[in-house]
N, C-alpha and C positions, 0 to 999 in steps of 0.2 A: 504494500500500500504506500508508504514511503516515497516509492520511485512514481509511481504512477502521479501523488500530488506534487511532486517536485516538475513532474513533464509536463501538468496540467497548471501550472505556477498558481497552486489554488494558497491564496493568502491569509484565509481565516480557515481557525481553527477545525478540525478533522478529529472527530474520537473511532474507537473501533471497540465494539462490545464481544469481546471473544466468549463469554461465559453466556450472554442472553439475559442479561439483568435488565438492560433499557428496551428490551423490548417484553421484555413480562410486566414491567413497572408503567410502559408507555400505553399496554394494548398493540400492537403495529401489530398489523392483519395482513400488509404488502409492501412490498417492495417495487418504487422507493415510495417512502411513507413519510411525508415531510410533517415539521414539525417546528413552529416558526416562533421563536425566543428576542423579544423586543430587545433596543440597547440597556433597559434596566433591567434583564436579565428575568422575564416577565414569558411567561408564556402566553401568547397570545392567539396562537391558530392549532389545532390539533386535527393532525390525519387530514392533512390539504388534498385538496385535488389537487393533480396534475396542472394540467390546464388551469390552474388558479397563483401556482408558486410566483410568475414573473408579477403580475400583477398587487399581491398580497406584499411583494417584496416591496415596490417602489413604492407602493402607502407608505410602507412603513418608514421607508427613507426619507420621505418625503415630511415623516415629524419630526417636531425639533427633538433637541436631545436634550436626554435630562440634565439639569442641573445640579 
């Protein structure tokens, strides 16, 4: 996984649940099963559609940031 995020120059944080804790804790039913965590560290969408991530994403961007 590693190489792959270093060729994809993906620049935020990346976890990997080897044991299946986040996903017993989360519910994920599929794969990929987004799951969308505000800048305060806030959950904010659970089990995104597909078709909904680019969207849900640039709302979000689109607030200010905490203080």
């Amino acid at each position: 996984m590693p190489d792959f995020i270093s060729e994809q120059e993906i620049s935020y944080p990346v976890a990997i649940d080897t044991i299946g804790e986040t996903v017993e804790v989360f519910h994920v039913d599929s794969y990929p099963d987004y799951y969308i965590i505000d800048r305060s560290g806030d959950l904010r969408v659970a089990d995104l559609a597909n078709s909904e991530l680019e969207r849900v994403i640039m709302i979000l961007l689109d607030e200010k940031a905490p203080d």
